[in-house]
VEXDREN-2710 file (C-alpha; in Angstrom, 1 decimal):
% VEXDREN-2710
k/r/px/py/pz
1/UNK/-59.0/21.6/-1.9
2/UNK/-61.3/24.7/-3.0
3/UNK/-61.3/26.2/-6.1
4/UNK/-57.7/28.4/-6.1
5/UNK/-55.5/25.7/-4.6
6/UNK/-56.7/23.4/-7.4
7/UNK/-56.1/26.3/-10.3
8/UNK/-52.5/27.1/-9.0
9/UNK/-52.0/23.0/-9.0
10/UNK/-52.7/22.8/-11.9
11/UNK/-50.8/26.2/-13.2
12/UNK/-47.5/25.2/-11.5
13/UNK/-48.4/21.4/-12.9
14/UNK/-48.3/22.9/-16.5
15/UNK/-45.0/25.3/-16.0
16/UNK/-43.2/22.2/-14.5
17/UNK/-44.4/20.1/-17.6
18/UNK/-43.6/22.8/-20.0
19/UNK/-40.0/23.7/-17.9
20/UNK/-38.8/19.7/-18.6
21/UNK/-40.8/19.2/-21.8
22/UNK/-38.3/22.6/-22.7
23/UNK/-35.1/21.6/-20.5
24/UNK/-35.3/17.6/-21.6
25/UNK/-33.4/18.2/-25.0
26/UNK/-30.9/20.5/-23.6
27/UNK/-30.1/17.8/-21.4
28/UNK/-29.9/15.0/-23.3
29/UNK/-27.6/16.5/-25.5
30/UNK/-24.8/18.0/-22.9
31/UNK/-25.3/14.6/-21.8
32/UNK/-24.5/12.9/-25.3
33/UNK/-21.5/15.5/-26.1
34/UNK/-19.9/14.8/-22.9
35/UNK/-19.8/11.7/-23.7
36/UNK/-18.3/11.7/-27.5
37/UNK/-15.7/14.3/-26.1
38/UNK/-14.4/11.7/-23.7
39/UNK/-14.6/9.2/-26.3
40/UNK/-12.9/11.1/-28.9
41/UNK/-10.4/12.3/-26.1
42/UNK/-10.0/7.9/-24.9
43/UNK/-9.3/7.1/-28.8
44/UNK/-6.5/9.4/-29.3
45/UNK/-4.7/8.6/-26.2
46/UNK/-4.5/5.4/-27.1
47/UNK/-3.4/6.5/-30.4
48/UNK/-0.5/8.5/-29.6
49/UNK/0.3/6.0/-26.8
50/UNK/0.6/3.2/-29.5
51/UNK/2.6/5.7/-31.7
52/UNK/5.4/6.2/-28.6
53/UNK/8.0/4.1/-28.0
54/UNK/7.7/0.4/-26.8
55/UNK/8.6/0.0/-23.2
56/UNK/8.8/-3.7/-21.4
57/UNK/6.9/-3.6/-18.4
58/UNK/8.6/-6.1/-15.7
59/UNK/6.8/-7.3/-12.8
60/UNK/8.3/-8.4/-9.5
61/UNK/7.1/-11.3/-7.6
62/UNK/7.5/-11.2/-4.1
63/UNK/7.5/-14.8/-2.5
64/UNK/5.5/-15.2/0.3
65/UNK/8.1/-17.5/2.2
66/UNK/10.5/-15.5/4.0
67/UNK/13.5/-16.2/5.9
68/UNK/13.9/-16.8/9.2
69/UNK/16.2/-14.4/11.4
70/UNK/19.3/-15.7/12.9
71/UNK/18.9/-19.0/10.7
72/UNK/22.1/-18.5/8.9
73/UNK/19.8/-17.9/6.0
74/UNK/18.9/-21.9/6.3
75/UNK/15.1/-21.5/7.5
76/UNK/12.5/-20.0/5.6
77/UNK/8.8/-19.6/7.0
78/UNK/5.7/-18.8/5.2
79/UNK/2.0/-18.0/7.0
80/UNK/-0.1/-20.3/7.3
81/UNK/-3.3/-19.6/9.4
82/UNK/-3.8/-16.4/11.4
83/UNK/-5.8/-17.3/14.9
84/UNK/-8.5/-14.4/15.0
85/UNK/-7.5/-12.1/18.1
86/UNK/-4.5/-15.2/18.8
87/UNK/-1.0/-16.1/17.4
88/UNK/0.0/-16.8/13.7
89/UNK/1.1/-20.7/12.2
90/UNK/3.4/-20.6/9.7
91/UNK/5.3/-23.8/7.4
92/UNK/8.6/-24.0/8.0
93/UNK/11.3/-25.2/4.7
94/UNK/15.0/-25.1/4.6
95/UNK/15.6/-22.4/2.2
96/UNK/18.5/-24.8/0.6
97/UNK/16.2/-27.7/-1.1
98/UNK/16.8/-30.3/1.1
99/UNK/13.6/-32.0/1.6
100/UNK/13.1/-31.8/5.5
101/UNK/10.8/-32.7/8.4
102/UNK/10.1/-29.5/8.5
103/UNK/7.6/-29.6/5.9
104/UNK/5.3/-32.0/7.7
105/UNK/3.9/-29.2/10.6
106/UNK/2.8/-26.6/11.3
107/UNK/4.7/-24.0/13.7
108/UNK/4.2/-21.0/15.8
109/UNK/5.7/-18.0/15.6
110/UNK/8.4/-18.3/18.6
111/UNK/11.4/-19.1/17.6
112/UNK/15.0/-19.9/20.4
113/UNK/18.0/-20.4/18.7
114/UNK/20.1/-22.3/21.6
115/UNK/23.9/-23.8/20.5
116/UNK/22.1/-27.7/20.1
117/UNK/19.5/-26.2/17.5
118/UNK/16.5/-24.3/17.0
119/UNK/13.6/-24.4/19.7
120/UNK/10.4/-24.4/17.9
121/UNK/6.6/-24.5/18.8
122/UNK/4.8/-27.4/17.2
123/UNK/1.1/-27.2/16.9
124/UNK/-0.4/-30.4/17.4
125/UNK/-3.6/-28.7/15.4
126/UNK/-4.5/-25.9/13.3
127/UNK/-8.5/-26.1/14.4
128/UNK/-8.5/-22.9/16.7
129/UNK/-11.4/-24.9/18.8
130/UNK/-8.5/-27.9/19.6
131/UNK/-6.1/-24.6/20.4
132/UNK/-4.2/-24.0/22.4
133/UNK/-1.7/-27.5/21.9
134/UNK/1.7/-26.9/21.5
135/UNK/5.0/-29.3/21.6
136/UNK/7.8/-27.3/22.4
137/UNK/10.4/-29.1/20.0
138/UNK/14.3/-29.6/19.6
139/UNK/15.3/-28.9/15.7
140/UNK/18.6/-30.0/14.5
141/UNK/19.4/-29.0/11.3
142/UNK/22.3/-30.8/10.8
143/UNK/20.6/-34.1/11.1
144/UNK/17.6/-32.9/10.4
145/UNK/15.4/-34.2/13.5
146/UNK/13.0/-32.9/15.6
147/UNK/12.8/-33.6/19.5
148/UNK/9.3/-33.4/20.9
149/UNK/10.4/-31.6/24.8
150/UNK/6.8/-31.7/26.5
151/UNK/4.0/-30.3/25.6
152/UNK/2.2/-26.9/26.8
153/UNK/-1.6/-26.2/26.5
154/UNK/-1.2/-22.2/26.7
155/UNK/-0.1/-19.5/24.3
156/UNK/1.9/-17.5/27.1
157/UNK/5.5/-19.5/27.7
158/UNK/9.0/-18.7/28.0
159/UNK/12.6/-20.2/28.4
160/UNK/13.4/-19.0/32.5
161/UNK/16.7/-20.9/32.4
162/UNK/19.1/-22.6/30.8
163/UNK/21.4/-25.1/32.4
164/UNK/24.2/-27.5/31.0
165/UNK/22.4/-30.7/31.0
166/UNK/18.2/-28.9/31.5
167/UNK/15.9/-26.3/30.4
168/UNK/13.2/-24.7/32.5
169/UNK/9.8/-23.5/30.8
170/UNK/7.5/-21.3/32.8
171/UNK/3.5/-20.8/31.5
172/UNK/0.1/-19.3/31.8
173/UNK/-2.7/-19.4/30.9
174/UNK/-4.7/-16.4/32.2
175/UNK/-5.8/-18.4/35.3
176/UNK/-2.4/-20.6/36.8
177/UNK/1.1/-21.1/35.7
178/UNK/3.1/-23.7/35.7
179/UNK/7.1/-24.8/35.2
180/UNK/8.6/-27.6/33.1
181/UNK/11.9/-28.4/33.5
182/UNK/13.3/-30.4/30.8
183/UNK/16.7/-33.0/30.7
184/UNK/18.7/-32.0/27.2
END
């Protein structure tokens, strides 16, 4: 640096110095009054909100078990794991109190009412590395019993027909398909 660069260095040095050595105070005490005017602005709301009148405050709980469409408001289901990118399990109750056998699986979420009960998908596992292992079950309610079908190893099944004494299930899994049919 020659001679004038380090003069006006140290010039604008000393104005900068002497601008926040100056401004610093000013500063600091906007800084403290804005904050004792929202202080003294805090304390008396609360004082003329303890003055008003007393009003209950009531909270709602929503349940996280909800119940089943087309159950006759007799099944209720609550989530249980979501598969990342896959299909939900959910735990299955009677929404009356009956202890039921229900309570001892886990079940995905498709659901076929048919007139001898409720068709439901039982996962053999919860582990989403053991997935996909399903029993496509028979649930009466009125004796409360579940009928393991057959089983199915893919997400992607469907009833394709119902007959008076058999029921037909058609799979796949991405690569081949498949059909069960099934003696009821």
């Amino acid at each position: 640096m020659n001679k004038i660069q380090i003069i006006l260095h140290h010039a604008f040095r000393y104005v900068w110095n002497a601008l926040f050595v100056i401004s610093y105070p000013i500063l600091a005490t906007f800084g403290l009054l804005f904050i004792g005017v929202t202080y003294t602005f805090s304390a008396l709301s609360r004082l003329l909100a303890s003055l008003g009148p007393k009003q209950e405050t009531k909270t709602f709980h929503k349940s996280d078990w909800e119940v089943l469409p087309n159950s006759n408001e007799l099944i209720e289901a609550k989530l249980h794991k979501q598969i990342m990118f896959g299909p939900s399990c959910y735990q299955l109750r009677r929404k009356d109190g009956v202890p039921s056998i229900l309570q001892d699986h886990y079940f995905g979420g498709k659901v076929r009412f048919l007139d001898e009960g409720i068709l439901l998908e039982k996962w053999n596992a919860t582990d989403s590395k053991l997935l996909p292992d399903f029993d496509i079950c028979l649930y009466d309610p009125d004796e409360d019993s579940l009928t393991s079908l057959t089983n199915i190893k893919c997400y992607d099944w469907h009833i394709s027909e119902i007959e008076e004494k058999s029921l037909s299930f058609k799979w796949f899994d991405g690569t081949q398909g498949g059909e069960v049919t099934i003696a009821r």
